[in-house]
N, C-alpha and C positions, 0 to 999 in steps of 0.2 A: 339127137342131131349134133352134131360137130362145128363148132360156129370159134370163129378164127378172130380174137380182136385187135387193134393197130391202139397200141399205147404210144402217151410222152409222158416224159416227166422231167422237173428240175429235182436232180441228186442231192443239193448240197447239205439237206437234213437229211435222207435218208443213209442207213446205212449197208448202202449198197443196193443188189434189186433181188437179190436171191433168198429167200426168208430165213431166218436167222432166229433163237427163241431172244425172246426180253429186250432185243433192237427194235428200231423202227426201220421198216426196207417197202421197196417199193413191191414185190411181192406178197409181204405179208397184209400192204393198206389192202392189197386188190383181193386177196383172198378174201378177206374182212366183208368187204362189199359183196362179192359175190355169195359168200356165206350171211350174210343179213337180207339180202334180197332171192334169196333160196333156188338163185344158179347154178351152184353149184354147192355141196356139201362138204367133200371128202376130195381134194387134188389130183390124188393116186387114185382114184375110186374114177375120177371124172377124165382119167387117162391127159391129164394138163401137162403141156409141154413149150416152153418158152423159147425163143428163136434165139437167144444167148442172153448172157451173164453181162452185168458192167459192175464195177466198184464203186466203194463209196465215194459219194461227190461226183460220179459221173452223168451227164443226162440222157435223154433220147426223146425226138421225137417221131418214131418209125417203129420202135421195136411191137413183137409180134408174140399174143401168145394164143395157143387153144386149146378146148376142152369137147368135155361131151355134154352136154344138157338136155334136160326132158321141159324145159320151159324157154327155149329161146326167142320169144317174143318179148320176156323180159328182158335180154340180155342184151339191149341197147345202150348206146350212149349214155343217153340223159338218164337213162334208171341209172345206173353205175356211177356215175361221179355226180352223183346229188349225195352218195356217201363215199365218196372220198377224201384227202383232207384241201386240197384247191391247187396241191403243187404236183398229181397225179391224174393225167385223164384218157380218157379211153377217145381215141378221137374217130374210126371208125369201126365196122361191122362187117364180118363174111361169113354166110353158110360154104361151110369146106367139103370137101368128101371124108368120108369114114376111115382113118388112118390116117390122114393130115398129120406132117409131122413138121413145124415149122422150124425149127432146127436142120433137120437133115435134107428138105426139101428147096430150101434157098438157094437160089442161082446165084447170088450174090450179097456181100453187103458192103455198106458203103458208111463211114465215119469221116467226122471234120473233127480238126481240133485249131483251135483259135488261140496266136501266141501273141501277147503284147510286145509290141515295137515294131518296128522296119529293119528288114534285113536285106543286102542285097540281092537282089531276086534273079537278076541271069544264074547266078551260084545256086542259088535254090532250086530253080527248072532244069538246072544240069545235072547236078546230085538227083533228082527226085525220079530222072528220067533212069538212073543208073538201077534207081528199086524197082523199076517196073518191068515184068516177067516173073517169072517163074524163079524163085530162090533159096539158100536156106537160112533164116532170117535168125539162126541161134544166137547171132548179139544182140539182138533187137529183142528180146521178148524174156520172160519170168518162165522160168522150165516149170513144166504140170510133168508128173511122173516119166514115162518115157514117150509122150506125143511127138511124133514128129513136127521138127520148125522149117518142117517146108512148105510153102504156101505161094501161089501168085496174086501178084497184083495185078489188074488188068487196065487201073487207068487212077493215076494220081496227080493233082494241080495245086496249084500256089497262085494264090491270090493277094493282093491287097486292099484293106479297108479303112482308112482311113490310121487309125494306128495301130493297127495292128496285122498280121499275115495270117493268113489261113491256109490249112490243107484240107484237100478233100485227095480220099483213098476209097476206092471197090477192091473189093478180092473177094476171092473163093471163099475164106475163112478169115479170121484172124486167133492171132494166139495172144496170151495174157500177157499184157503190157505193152505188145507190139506196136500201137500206133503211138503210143505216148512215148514210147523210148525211140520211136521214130522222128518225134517230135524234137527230144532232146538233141538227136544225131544234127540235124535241121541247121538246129541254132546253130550248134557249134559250127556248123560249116559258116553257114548265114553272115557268123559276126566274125571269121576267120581263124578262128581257135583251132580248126582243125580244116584239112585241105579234100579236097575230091577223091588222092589215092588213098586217104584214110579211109574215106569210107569206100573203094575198092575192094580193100583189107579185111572190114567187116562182112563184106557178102562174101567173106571164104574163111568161113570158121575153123573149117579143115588147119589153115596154115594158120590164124591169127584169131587168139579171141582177146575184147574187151569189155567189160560189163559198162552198162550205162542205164544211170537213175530215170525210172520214169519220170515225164512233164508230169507237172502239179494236173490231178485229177478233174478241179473244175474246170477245163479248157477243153476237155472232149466232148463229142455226143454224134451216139448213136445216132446216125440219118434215117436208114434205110435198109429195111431188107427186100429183096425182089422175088418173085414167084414167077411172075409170068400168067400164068391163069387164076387170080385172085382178081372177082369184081368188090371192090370195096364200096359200102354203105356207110356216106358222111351224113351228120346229121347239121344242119345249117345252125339251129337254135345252138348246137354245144359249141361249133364253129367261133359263133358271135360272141357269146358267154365267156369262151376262152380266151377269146382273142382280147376282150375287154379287164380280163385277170391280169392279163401279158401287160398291158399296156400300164397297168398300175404297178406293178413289178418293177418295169423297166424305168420310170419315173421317180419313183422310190433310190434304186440302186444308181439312176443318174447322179442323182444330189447328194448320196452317197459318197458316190467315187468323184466328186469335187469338194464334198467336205473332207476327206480323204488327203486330196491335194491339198488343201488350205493347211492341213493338219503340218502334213509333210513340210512344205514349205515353211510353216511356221516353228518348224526345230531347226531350219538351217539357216536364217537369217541370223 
């Protein structure tokens, strides 16, 4: 049977999600698990195919991967992340059809990335509206051999929360580095470094290129990918479980990022 599962994970120890020998990656913990709870054996053998790649430091709470298995009654939830290490989990469960390919079958996917400060935000909804369509987005992204950097966007927004701004992006695809050098582009408009016809100039690589550094890695994550006829099986208990990991996390890096400030503050007085 073919069974499809909906990963998160927090990136910032892992190195990267793709396995890698003698790192620790968010592919290799799930391998791990799956290989001690005997779902799967052999990756290639079990025809496993992951619905895309993030870097190190990146997270997700959406991404999607599947295989083949002769025991898929084990291959829930709560068996699987009772071995994994607490910052990896499988949130839910699909039996798929035979040839599921969640990469190539995605109608869409969709990333946030979250930039600390306030920027002004008509500037942002104006710029942001200019990426969406259909483009070829060759300053925005880290060239992969000769891939095309053409890609649509089909719906991208700018929010605010409190201090900081968020995007959210759907497209057909994306390419490496694209949202995060999207991000970069952002700011600069955001905090007036650079103006609207700038970034005109960039969606016509044809007449103008300029490279720009990706946003710092831990600010993205994967959302979502979409199928469309995928029924998803949540399991409540790993729901609760996780939910209550989160919430020590977040309390932890609260007091964190005020002892942080204290620090700060206490080199410039």
């Amino acid at each position: 049977m073919r069974i499809a599962l909906k990963i998160a994970y927090i990136g910032t120890d892992h190195h990267g999600f793709q396995v890698q020998p003698n790192v620790k990656t968010i592919e290799g913990e799930l391998f791990r698990a799956l290989r001690e709870l005997n779902i799967i054996n052999d990756p290639h053998e079990a025809k496993y195919i992951a619905a895309g790649r993030t870097d190190r430091g990146v997270h997700a709470i959406g991404q999607v991967v599947a295989f083949n298995t002769e025991k898929p009654n084990i291959a829930v939830p709560s068996a699987i992340n009772s071995r994994l290490d607490g910052t990896v989990w499988v949130l839910a469960k699909a039996e798929v059809f035979p040839g599921f390919d969640p990469r190539r079958f995605a109608e869409y996917r969709e990333y946030r990335y979250i930039m600390f400060g306030r920027f002004d935000i008509s500037t942002l909804k104006e710029a942001l509206q200019l990426l969406t369509g259909k483009h070829d987005f060759y300053n925005f992204v880290t060239h992969e051999n000769e891939r095309s950097t053409i890609c649509t966007i089909t719906k991208i927004d700018v929010l605010e929360a409190g201090e900081f701004t968020i995007i959210d992006i759907r497209a057909d695809y994306f390419l490496w580095h694209m949202v995060r050098k999207i991000a970069t582009a952002m700011k600069k408009v955001g905090t007036g470094e650079r103006d609207i016809s700038w970034l005109e100039k960039m969606l016509n690589p044809s007449e103008f290129k300029e490279g720009l550094q990706p946003a710092p890695s831990y600010g993205l994550i994967f959302k979502n990918v979409e199928y469309g006829n995928i029924i998803w099986k949540e399991d409540e208990y790993t729901k609760r479980h996780i939910s209550k990991t989160l919430e020590g996390m977040f309390l932890k890096h609260a007091v964190m990022a005020q002892l942080l400030r204290e620090f700060k503050d206490g080199m410039i007085e």
